[in-house]
C-alpha positions in Angstrom: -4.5 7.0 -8.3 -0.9 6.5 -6.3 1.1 3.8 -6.9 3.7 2.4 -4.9 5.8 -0.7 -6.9 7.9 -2.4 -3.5 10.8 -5.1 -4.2 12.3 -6.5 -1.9 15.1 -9.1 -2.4 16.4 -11.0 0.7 14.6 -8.8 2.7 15.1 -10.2 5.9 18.8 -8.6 6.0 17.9 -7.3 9.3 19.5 -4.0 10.0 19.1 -1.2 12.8 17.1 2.0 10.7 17.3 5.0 12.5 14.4 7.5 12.7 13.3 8.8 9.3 12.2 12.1 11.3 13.8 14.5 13.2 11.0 15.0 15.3 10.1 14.9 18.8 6.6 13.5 19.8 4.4 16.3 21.3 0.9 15.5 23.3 -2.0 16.4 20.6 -5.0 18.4 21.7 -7.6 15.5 23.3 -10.9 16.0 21.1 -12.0 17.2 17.5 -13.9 19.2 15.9 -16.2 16.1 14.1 -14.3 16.0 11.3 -10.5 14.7 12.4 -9.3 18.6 13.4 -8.3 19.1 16.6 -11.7 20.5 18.8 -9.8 24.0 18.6 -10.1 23.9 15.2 -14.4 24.0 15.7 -14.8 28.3 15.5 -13.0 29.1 12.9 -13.9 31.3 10.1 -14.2 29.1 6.7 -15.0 32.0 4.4 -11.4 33.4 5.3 -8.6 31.7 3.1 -6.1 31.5 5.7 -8.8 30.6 8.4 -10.1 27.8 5.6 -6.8 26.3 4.9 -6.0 26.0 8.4 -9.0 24.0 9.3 -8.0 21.6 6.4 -4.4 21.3 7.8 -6.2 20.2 11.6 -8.3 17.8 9.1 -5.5 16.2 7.1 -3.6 15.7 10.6 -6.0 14.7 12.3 -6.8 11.9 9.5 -3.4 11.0 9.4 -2.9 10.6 13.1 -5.8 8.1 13.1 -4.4 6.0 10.6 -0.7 5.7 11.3 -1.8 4.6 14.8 -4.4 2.0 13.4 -1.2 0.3 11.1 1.2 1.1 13.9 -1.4 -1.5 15.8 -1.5 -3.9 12.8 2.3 -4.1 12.8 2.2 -4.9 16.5 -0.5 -7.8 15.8 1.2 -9.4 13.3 4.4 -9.4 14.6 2.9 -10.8 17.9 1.0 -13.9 15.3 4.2 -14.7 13.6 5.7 -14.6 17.0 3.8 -17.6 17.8 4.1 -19.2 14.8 7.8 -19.7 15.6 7.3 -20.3 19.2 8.9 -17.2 20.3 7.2 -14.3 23.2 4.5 -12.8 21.6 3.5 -11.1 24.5 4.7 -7.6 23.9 2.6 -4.8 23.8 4.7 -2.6 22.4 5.6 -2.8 18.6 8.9 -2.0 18.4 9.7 -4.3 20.6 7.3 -7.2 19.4 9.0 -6.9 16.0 12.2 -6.9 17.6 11.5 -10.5 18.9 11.2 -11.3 15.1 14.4 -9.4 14.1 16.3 -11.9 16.3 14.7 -15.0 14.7 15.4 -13.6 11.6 18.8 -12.9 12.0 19.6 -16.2 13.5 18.3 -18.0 10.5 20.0 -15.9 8.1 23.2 -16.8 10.4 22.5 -20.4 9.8 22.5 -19.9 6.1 18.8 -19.5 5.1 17.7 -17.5 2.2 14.7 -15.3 1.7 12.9 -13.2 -0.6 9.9 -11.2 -0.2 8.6 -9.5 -3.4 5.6 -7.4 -2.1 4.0 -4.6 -4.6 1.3 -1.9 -3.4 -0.9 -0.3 -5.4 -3.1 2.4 -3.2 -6.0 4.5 -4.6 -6.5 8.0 -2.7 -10.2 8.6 -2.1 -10.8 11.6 -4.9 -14.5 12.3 -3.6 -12.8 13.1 -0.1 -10.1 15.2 -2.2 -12.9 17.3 -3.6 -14.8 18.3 -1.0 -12.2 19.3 1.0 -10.3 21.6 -1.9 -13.8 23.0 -2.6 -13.8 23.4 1.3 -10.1 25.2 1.4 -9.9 26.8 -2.1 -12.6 29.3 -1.5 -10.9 31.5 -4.4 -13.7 31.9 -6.9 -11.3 33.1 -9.8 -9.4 29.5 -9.6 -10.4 27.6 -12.2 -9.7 24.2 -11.4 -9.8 22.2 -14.9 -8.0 25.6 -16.3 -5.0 25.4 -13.5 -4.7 21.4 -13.0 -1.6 20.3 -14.3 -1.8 18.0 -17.2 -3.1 14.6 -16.9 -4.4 14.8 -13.3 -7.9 16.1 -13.3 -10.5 14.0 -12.4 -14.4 14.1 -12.5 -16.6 11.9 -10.9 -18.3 10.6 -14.6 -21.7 9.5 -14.9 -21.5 9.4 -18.8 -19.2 9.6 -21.7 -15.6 9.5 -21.2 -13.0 11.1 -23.5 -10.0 9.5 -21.6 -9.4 6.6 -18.8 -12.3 5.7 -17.1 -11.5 4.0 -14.0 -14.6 2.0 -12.3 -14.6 1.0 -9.0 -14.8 -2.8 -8.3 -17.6 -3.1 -11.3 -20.3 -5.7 -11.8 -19.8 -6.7 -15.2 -17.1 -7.6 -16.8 -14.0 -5.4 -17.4 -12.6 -5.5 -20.6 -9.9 -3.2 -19.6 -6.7 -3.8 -17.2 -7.0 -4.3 -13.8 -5.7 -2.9 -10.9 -6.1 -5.5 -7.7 -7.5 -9.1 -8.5 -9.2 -10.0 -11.9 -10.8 -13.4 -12.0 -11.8 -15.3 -15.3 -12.2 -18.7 -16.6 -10.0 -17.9 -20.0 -6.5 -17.3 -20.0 -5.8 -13.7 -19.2 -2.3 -12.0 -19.6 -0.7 -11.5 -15.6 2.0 -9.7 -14.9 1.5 -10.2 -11.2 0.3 -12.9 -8.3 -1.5 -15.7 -10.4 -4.2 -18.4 -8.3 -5.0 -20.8 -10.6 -2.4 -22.1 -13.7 0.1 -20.3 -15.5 1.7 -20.7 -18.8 5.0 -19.7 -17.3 7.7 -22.3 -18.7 9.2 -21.6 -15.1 8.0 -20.1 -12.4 8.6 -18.7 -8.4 5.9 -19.4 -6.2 3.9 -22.7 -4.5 3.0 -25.6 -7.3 1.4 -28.2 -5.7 2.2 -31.0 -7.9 5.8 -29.9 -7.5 9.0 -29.1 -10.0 10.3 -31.5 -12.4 13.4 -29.4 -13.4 16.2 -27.1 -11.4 14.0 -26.4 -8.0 15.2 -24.4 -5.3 13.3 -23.9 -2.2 11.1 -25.8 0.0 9.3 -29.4 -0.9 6.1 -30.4 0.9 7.1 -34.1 -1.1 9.7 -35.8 -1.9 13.1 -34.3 -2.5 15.3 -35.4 -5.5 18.6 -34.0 -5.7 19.9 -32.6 -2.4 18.6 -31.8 0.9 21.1 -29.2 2.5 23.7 -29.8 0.6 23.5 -33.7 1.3 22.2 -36.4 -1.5 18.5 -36.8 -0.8 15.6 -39.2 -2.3 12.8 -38.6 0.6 11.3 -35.9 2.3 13.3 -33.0 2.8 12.8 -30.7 6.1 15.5 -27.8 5.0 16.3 -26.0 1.4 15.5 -29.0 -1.7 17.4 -29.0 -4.8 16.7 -30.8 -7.8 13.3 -32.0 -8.1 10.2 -32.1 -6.0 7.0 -33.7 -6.2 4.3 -32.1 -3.9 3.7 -28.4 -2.5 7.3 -26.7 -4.0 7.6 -23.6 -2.7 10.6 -21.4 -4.6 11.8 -21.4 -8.0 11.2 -23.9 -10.5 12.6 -24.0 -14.2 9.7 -26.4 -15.3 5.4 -25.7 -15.8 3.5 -26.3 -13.2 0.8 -28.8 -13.9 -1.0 -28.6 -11.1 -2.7 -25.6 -9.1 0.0 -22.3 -9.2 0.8 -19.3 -6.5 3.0 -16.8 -7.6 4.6 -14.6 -9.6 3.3 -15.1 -13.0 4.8 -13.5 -16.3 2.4 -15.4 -18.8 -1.1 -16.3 -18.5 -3.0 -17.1 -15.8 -6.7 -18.6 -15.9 -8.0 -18.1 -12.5 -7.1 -15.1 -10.2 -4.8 -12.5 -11.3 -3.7 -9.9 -8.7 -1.5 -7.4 -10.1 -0.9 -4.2 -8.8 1.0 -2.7 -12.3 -2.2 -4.1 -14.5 -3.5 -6.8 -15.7 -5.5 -7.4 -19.0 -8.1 -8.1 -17.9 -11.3 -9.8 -19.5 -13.6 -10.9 -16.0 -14.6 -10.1 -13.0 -12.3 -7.1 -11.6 -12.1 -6.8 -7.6 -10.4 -3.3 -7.9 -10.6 -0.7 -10.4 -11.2 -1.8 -14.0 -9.3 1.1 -16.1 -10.9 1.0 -19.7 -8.9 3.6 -22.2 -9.3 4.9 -24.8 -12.8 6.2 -22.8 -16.0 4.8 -22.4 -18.9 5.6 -23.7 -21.1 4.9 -20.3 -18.3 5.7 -17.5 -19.7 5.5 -14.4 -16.2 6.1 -12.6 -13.5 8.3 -12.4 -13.0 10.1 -15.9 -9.4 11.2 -16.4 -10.0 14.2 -19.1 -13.9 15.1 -20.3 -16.6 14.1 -19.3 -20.3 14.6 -21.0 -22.0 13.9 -17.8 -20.1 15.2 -14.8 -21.5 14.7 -11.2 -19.3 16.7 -9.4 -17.2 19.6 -10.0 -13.8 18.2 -11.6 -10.7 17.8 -9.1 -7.2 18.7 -9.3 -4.7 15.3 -8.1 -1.7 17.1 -9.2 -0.4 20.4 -9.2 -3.2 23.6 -9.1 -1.5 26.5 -10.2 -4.3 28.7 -8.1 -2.9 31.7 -5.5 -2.8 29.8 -1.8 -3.9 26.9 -3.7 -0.6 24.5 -2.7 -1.4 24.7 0.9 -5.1 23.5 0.3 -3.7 21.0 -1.7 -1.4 19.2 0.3 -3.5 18.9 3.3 -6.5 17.9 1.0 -4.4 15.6 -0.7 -3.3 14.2 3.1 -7.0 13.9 3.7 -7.7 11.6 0.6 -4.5 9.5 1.5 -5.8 8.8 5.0 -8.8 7.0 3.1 -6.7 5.4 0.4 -7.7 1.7 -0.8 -4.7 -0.5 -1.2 -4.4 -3.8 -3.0 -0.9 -5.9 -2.7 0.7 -9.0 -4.1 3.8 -10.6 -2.5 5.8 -13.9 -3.6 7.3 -15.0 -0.5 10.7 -17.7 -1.1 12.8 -19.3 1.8 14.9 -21.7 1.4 16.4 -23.8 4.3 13.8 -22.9 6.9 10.1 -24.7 6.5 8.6 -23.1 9.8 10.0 -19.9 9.1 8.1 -19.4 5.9 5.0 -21.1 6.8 4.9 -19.0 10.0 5.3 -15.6 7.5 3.2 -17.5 4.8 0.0 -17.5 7.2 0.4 -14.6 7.8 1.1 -12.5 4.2 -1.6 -10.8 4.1 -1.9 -8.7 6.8 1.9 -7.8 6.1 0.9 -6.9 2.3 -1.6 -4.7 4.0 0.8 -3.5 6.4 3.2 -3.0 4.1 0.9 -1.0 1.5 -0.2 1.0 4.5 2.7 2.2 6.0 4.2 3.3 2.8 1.2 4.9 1.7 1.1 6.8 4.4 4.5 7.9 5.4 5.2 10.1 2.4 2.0 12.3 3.2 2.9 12.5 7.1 6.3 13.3 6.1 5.2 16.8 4.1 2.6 18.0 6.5 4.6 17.2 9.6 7.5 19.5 7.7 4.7 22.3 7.9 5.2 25.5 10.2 4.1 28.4 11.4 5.4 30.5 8.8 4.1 28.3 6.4 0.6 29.4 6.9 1.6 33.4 8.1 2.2 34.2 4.3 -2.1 33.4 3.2 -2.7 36.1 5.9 -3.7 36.5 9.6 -5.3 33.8 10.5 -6.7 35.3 14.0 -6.5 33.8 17.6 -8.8 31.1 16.6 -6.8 29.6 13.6 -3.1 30.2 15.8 -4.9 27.4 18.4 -5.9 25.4 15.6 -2.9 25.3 14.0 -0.7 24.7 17.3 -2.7 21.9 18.0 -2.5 20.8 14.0 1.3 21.1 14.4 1.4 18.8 17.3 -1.0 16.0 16.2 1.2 16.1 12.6 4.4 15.2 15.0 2.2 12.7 16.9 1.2 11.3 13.5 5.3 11.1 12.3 6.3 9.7 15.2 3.7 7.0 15.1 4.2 5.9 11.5 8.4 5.9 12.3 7.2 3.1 14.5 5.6 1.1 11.4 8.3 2.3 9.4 11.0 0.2 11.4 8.5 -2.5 12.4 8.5 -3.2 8.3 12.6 -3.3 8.7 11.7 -6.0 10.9 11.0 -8.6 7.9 11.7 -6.6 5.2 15.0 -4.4 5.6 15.3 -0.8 3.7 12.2 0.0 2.0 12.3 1.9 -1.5 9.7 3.3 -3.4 
């Protein structure tokens, strides 16, 4: 499992980002092969190592290409829909320049004084079954023994039986008396260190109450506004930033409970729906992956150490210390990113701006998903687009055949880094520098 934890704080500080890559795009071969390789990739030779990890490379590249195009494509959509929200052109067809309409609407709010926060965390969970088979695929050294040469803590079996260590299972049908990672649901209090739905315990809070905020609120009131309204003595509604006190639908930050129904960041209890990337205890319904550790004596998951009834052969999510194993291993791991799950929470705040924020409010999820997406993404496009030539010379001659393959691999890789650049400054567009 990867995890990505993303803070952002007054993200929409637009700002120009230049391109992450030094790479020009080059035309990919048109077709594959039926599994995501480039269709020169088709003939080659999979009981020769060099031939082998080429084909994985065209795989992983191929994969990746797919789906930096298909976020590239979200960015665009969303950035069109929040376009419209605000009344601005959201006819672009183009991303970079759809979110560049947004940039300026940004920017002129945060000219005329309005503050935002976005506070997004990712949590995305690589596909290990697709990890396997392609490293059983690409390693096609008999001597490597995987659960031997796996660095320490990040083998994996596919468990169907007792568990020595963490068992992670997938979105389970009973109920997980573990920690969750993505949404855990219950009707008892359950510790949330994440985006509550429901109540929390929190003596204060940031988020949406809709009964309001009896003490120190900052943000925007659906109510009536006590305090000030802009700066200006207010006792009504209030159509820019409230301070003070607000009785319906407060959206910000509140130094009081919230009595009525919660949406937010909550660092207490939450009885409802929990979505916390990081964890949460977790005694319910788990939409995600319930981790239950120390083991479990019927895992029918992902078993992180021993398991007494394996299905598969056990896979290496770290380091393999195999001969021409790191090559496998990066496109394999590539290959498993491409079909990576993601789950995201975000607490969205702006203050002095009520159509800005319910234009991005509508509209959060997609740009958790974005956002989760993109970053999940970029780090594996990054590495194999760095690949070269040479890189796959030193496993041996990899013939006519595999020097096609691999061309074509090399171009579809800059295709693929060029494509998620795109997404990469499309998520500048409401949410500045990204870190990891």
């Amino acid at each position: 499992m990867k995890s990505f934890d993303l803070r952002f704080k007054h993200v929409f500080l637009w700002a120009s980002v230049g391109s992450l890559f030094a790479l020009t795009a080059i035309a990919g071969c048109s077709g594959t092969d039926g599994n995501g390789a480039p269709a020169s990739c088709s003939g080659l030779d999979v009981s020769s190592k060099a031939q082998a990890t080429v084909k994985a490379y065209g795989e992983a590249c191929g994969k990746l290409n797919t789906r930096a195009k298909e976020v590239e494509a979200k960015w665009l959509t969303v950035c069109n829909e929040i376009n419209a929200e605000l009344g601005e052109d959201s006819t672009q067809t183009d991303t970079a320049k759809a979110c560049a309409v947004l940039n300026h609407r940004v920017k002129a709010a945060l000219d005329a004084g309005v503050t935002v926060s976005l506070d997004v965390q990712a949590d995305c969970h690589a596909d290990v079954n697709v990890q396997a088979d392609c490293e059983a695929k690409c390693q096609v050294d008999a001597s490597c023994d995987v659960a031997a040469k796996c660095e320490p803590g990040k083998l994996v079996v596919e468990c169907n039986g007792a568990c020595d260590a963490e068992c992670d299972v997938q979105a389970p049908s009973a109920t997980c008396t573990g920690t969750c990672q993505g949404s855990c649901t219950a009707d008892a209090a359950i510790t949330c260190m994440g985006e509550c739905s429901g109540s929390c315990t929190d003596p204060s809070w940031e988020g949406t109450c809709d009964a309001g905020c009896t003490a120190m609120f900052s943000g925007t009131c659906g109510g009536t506004c006590m305090g000030k309204c802009d700066g200006q003595d207010s006792s009504a509604a209030c159509a820019g930033k409230c301070e003070g006190t607000c009785s319906a639908n407060a959206s910000g930050s509140c130094a009081a409970k919230c009595t009525g129904m919660f949406k937010g960041g909550c660092k207490g209890s939450c009885t409802g729906s929990c979505a916390a990337s990081a964890g949460a205890q977790c005694n319910g319904k788990c939409d995600g992956t319930c981790t239950y550790a120390p083991g479990k004596a019927d895992c029918t998951g992902e078993c992180h150490g021993t398991c007494m009834g394996a299905v598969k052969p056990p896979t290496c999510t770290g380091k393999l210390d195999c001969q021409g194993s790191a090559d496998c291993h990066a496109s394999c791991q590539g290959s498993a990113q491409a079909d990576a799950s993601c789950t995201s929470t975000a607490v969205l705040q702006v203050e002095g701006d009520a159509k800005l924020y319910s234009a991005i409010n509508t509209h959060l999820g997609d740009l958790k998903e974005a956002f989760a997406l993109t970053i999940a993404l970029k780090d594996p496009i990054i590495d194999l687009a760095g690949r070269t030539e040479a890189t796959f010379s030193a496993l041996g001659d990899v013939g006519v055949q595999g020097g096609a393959c691999l061309a074509s691999s090399l171009a579809v890789a800059a295709e693929a880094s060029v494509s998620i650049n795109v997404s990469v400054q499309a998520s500048a567009s409401v949410q500045g520098k990204a870190s990891t």
